[in-house]
C-alpha positions in Angstrom: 178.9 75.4 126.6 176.0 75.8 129.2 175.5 79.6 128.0 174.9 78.8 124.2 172.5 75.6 126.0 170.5 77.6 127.9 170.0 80.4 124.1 169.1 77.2 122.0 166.4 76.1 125.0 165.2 79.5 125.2 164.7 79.8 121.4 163.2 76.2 120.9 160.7 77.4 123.7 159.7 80.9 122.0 159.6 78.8 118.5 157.2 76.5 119.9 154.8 79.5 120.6 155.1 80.8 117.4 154.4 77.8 116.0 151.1 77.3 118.5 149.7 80.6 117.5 150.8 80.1 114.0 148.9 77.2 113.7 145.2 78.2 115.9 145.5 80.9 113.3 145.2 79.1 110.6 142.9 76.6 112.1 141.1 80.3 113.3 141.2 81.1 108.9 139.6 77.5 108.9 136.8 77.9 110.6 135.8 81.3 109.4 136.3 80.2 105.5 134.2 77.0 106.7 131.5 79.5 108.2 131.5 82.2 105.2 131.7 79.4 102.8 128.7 77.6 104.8 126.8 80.8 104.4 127.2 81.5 101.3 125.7 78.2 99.9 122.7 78.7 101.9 122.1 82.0 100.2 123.1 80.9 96.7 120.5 77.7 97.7 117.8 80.2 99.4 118.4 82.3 95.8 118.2 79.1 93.8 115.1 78.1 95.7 112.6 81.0 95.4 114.1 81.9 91.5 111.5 78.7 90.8 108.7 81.1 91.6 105.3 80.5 89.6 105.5 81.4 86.1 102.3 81.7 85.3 101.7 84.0 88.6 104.3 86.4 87.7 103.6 86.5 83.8 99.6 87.1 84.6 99.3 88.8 87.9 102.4 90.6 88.2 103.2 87.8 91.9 106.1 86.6 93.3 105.0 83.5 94.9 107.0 80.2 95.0 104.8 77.3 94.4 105.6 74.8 97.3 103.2 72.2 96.4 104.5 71.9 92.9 102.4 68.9 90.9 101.3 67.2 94.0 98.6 69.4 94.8 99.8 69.0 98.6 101.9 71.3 100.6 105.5 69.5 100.5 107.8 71.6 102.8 110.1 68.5 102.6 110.5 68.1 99.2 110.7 72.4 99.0 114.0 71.8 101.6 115.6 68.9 99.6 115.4 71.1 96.5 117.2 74.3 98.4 120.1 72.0 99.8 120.3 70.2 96.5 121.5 73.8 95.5 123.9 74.2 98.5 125.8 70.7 98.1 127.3 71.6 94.8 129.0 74.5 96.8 130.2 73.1 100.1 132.5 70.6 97.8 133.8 73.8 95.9 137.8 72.9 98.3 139.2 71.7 100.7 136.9 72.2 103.3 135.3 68.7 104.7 132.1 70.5 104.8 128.5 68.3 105.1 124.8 68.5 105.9 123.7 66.7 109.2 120.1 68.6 109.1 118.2 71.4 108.6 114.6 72.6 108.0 112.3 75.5 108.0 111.9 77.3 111.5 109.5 79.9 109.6 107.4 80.2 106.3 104.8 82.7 105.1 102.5 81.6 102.6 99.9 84.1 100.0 97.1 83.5 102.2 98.3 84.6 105.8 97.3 87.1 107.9 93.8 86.7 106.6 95.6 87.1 102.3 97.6 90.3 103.7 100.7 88.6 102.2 99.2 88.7 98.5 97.5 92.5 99.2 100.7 93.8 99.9 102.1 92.5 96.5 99.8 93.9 94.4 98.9 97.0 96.2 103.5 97.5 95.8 103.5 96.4 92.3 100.0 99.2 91.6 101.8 101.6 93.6 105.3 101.2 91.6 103.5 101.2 88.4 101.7 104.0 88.3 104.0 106.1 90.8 103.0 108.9 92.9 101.8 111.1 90.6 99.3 108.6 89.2 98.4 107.5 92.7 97.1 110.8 93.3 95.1 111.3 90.4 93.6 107.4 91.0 92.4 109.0 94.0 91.2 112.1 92.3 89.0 110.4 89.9 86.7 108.5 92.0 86.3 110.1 95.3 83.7 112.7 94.1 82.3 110.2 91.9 81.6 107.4 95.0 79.9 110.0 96.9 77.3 110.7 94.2 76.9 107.3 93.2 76.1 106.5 96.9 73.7 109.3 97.2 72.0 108.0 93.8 71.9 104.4 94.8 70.7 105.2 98.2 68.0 107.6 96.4 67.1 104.5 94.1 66.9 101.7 97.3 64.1 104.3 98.7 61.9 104.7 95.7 61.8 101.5 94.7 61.2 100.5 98.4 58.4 103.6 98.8 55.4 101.7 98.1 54.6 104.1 95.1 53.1 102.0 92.7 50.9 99.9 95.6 49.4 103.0 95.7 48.5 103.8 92.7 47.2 100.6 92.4 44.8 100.9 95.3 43.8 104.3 94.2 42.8 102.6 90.6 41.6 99.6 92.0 39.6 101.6 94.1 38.3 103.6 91.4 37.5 100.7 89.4 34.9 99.6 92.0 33.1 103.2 92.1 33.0 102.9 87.8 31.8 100.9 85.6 33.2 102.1 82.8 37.1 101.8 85.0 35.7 98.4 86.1 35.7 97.3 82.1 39.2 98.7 81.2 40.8 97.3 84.4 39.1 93.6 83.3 40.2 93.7 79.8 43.7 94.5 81.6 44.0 91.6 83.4 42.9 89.0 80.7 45.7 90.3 78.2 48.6 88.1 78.0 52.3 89.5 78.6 55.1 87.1 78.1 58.2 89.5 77.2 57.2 89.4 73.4 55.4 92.7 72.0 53.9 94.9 74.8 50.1 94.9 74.5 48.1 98.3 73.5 48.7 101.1 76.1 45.4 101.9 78.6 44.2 105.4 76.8 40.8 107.0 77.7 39.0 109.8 76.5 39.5 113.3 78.5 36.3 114.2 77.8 37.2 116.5 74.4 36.2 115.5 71.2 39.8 115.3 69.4 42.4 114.1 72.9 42.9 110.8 73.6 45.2 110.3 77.5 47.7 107.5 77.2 48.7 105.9 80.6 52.0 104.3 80.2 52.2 103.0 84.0 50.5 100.0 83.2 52.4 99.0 80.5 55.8 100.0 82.4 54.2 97.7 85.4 54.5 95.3 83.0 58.2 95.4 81.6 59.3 95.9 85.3 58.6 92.2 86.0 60.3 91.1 82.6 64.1 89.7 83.7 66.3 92.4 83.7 68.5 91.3 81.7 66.9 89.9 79.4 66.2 94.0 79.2 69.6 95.4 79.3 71.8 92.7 77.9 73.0 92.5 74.1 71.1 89.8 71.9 74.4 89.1 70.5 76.6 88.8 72.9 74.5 86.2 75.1 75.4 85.6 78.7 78.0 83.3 80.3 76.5 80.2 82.2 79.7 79.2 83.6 79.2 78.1 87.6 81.4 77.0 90.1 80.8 75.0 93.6 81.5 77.0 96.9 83.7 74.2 97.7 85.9 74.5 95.0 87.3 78.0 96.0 89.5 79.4 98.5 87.1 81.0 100.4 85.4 77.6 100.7 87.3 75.8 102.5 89.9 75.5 105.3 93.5 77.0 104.3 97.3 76.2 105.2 99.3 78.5 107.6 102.4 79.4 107.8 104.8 79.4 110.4 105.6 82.3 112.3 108.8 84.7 110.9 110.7 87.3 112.2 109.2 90.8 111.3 106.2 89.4 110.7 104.3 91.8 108.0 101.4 94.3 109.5 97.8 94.8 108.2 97.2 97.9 105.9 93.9 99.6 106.0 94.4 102.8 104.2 92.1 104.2 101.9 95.2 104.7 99.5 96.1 101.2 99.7 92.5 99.7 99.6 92.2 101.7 96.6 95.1 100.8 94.7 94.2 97.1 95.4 90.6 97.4 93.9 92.9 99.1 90.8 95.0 96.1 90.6 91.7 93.7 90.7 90.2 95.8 87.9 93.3 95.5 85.4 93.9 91.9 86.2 90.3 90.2 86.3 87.7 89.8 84.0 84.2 91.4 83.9 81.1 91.4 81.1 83.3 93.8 78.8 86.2 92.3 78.5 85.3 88.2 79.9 87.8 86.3 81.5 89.1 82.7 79.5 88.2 80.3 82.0 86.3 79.7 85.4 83.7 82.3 86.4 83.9 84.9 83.2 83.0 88.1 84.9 85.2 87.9 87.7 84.7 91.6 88.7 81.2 91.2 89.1 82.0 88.0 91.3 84.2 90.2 93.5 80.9 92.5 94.1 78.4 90.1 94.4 80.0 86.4 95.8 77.3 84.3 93.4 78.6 81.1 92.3 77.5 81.3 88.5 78.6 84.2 85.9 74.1 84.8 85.2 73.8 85.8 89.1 76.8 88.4 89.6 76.0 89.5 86.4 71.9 90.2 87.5 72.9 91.7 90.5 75.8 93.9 89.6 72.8 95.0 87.2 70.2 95.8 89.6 72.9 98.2 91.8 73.7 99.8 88.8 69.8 100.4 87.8 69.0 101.4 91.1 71.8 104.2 90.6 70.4 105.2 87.4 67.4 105.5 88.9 68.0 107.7 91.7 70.5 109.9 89.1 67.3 109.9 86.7 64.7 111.1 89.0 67.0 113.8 90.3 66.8 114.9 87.2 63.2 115.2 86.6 62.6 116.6 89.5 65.3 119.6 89.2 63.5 120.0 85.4 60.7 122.0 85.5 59.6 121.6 82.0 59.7 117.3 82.7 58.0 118.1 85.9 55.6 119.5 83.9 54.9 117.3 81.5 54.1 114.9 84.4 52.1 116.6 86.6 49.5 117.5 83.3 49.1 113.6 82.7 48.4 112.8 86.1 46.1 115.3 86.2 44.2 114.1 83.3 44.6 110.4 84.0 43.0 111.3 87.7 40.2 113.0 85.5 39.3 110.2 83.2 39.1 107.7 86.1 37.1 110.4 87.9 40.1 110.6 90.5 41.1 114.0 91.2 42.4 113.4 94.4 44.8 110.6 93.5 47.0 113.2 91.3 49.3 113.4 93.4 50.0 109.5 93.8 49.4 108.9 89.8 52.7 111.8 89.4 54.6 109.8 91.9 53.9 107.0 89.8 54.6 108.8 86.5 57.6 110.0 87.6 59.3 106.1 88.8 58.2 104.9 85.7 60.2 107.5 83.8 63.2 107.5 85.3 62.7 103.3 85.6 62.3 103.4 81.5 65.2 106.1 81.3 67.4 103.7 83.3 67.0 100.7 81.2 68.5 102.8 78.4 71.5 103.6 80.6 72.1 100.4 81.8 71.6 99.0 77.9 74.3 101.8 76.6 76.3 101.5 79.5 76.9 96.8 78.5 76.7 97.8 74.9 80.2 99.7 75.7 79.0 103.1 76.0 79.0 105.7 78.6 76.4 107.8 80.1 76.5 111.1 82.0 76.7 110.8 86.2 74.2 113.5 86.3 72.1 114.3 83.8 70.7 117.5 82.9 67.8 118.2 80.3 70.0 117.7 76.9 71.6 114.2 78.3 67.6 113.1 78.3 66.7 109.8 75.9 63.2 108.7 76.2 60.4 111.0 76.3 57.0 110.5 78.5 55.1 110.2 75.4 57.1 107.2 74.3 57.0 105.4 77.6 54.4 103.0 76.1 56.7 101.9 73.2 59.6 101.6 75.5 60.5 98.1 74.2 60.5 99.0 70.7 63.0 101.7 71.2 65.9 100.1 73.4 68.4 100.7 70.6 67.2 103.1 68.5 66.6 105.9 71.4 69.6 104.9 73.8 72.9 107.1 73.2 76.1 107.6 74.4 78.3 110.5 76.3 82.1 111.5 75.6 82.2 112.6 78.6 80.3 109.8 80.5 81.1 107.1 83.1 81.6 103.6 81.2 80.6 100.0 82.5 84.4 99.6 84.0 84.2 103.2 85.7 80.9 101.9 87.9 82.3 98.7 88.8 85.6 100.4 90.5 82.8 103.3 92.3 80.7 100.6 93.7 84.2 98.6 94.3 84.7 101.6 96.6 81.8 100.7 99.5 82.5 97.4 99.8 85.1 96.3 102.7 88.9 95.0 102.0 88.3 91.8 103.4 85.6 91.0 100.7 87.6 92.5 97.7 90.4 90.5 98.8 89.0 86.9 100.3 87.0 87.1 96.9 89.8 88.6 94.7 92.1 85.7 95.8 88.9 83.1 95.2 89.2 84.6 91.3 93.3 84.1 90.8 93.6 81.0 92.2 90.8 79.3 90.0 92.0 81.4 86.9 95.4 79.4 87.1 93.7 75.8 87.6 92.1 76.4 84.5 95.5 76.0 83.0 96.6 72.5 81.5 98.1 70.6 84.5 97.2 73.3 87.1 94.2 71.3 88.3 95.4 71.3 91.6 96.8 74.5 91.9 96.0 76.3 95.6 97.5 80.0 97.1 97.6 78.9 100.5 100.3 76.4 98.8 102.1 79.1 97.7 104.9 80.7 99.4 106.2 84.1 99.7 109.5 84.0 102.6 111.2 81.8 104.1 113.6 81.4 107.3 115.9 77.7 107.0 118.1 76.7 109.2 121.3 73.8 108.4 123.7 72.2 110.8 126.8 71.4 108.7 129.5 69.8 110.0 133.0 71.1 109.2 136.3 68.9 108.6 134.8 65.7 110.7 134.9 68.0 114.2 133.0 71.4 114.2 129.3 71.5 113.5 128.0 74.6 112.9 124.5 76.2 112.5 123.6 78.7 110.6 120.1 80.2 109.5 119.0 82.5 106.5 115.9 84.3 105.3 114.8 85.2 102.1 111.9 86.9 100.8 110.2 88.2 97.7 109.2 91.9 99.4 
């Protein structure tokens, strides 16, 4: 009897360990169902969460951005949390798992505007890139690298004859002859006393050259004339009028301070590339507005907001204007001075003009001042083709040529009837990406982001829309307590990129 005692002992002792590891195994099984299951509701709520990403950013601007103010207007990283664990609940009750939230929160965020709006570059310059792919990449950079060098050169050529003092001097050298003739003295008064107001341009200043049948036209006083007439008043179609639309400094994103996010794991690096800055500039160009092709609401010609940082549509419209005139005017006195016959042509009227005022000597100032006034009046064409929807030539040659020296004087009557376009020629658009090209990242994109943002407030109920509101990843972290004994922690990240 002891011997079978002693084999029911030993088998009620080896039973009992089986049974000990039977059970921490599937208390083991437990826990790890409770810890996958955990995780898995905190992606399916992370998912749930950022799948409310802005509509109207997406379906507009091609962004991924989840809106974490919503109609508030203020940053609510609260009420963002309660709607991602109002996700997870639905799946922590799913069995028989006693599984509940104590707490959780964000320990990191990045929102559109951080690292100085790096966020929102790198979404557009990755939604460019996968749009036009790398063969259309390379021939974005093909098409305007030769083209920003010799706009540069033009518009640098324009800044120094417009700043060389050219028609001062011709003005001293006439004024100067006026006091040594009478006969000058007479023609310079009647010059002053006629009233110019932008209306019809008074008779040109003519004189005899001493032959019986040749009367000399000078068309520099009359061009002196149109050159303080608003520019665009000169370049800009009748019918198409100009947008007054203004906005307050205040009222942008550049303006004022901005939200930060909170520092993530792998946090995103700056990209300075030429590639990338270029691809941007593409993405500003197809989704903001400009003169050609106006935006709906806010500032109108957003592009020319982006170059110029006015507050009202009339400003970065006059001063997008007078870059691209001073272009034209350097391309346009290029080309006079590579033509010999045009060269020609000038020289003989400033010779005669320095004869009829008994001036021989100022010849050389009167072609100077021959010459801006040509290429000025040549210019003003351009620039009226070029907002009318046309294109002109980047260089011209002889045949590209629209307004010749005899018709300088008549200038205004001929705007549309003497301007003309070129097939092959850069159009309106074309200039705004090349002069896009010298300005710095940080300005296409503070400004760029200044343009999106008050686009979408312009939307019914978006009054109080702001970027740095907006939020592109996200790291959460949730303490849930499993079957009334284990808590357990367990953090996620999520991101659009």
């Amino acid at each position: 009897m002891a011997k079978k005692g002693s084999i029911t002992l030993f088998l009620a002792l080896i039973l009992s360990l089986i049974l000990s590891l039977v059970c921490t195994s599937i208390e083991s099984v437990r826990m790890a169902a409770a810890r996958t299951q955990i995780l898995s509701s905190l992606d399916i709520g992370l998912y749930s969460l950022f799948g409310q990403y802005d509509r109207e950013l997406l379906e507009d601007y091609d962004l991924f951005f989840l809106n974490a103010s919503g109609d508030s207007g203020n940053l609510n990283l609260s009420a963002v949390y309660d709607s991602m664990e109002s996700y997870m609940k639905p799946l922590l009750r799913q069995n028989s798992q006693k599984l509940a939230v104590i707490q959780g929160g964000f320990t990191g965020y990045r929102l559109a505007t951080d690292e100085d709006g790096e966020v929102f570059y790198r979404q557009a310059v990755k939604y460019v890139r996968d749009t036009l792919g790398s063969r259309g990449v390379e021939m974005l950079l093909d098409k305007f690298q030769e083209k920003r060098e010799q706009v540069g050169r033009a518009e640098e050529a324009g800044k120094q004859a417009e700043e060389g003092n050219t028609l001062e001097n011709y003005d001293a050298e006439m004024n100067e002859a006026a006091k040594n003739s009478e006969e000058a003295a007479r023609q310079k008064s009647e010059a002053a006393e006629d009233d110019f107001s932008g209306g019809e341009v008074p008779a040109e200043d003519s004189f005899s050259d001493g032959s019986a049948d040749t009367q000399v036209v000078n068309p520099i006083p009359v061009l002196k004339r149109i050159r303080k007439m608003g520019l665009l008043d000169l370049v800009v179609p009748a019918e198409k009028g100009i947008s007054e639309n203004q906005v307050r400094k205040e009222e942008l994103l550049s303006g004022r301070k901005i939200q930060q996010g909170m520092t993530m794991p792998g946090d995103i690096k700056k990209d300075s590339s030429y590639t990338s800055r270029l691809l941007f500039q593409q993405y500003l160009t197809d989704k903001l507005g400009n003169y050609m092709e106006p935006a709906a609401g806010g500032l109108r010609y957003q592009m020319e907001y982006i170059l110029s940082g006015k507050n009202s549509d009339r400003e970065n419209l006059k001063a997008v204007a007078g870059r691209l005139l001073l272009v034209r005017e350097g391309v346009n006195a290029a080309c006079l001075m590579a033509d010999p016959g045009k060269r020609a042509q000038i020289q003989g009227l400033a010779l005669a003009i320095a004869a009829g005022f008994l001036i021989p000597p100022a010849a050389v100032i009167i072609e100077a001042a021959l010459l801006l006034c040509w290429s000025f009046a040549e210019s003003i064409l351009d620039l009226r083709e070029l907002l009318h929807g046309g294109k002109v030539p980047l260089i011209k040659d002889s045949a590209d040529w629209q307004i010749s020296l005899e018709n300088l004087p008549n200038l205004l009557e001929g705007l549309d009837s003497q301007r003309r376009s070129s097939d092959d020629g850069v159009s309106y658009e074309d200039y705004l990406q090349i002069l896009l090209l010298t300005q710095s990242k940080e300005e296409k994109l503070e400004r760029g982001m200044d343009m999106v943002e008050l686009s979408v407030r312009k939307s019914a109920g978006r009054e109080g829309f702001r970027l740095d509101h907006c939020m592109e990843a996200a790291e959460i972290s949730v303490d849930v307590k499993a079957n009334g004994r284990n808590t357990y922690t367990v953090t996620k990240q999520y991101s659009y990129t």
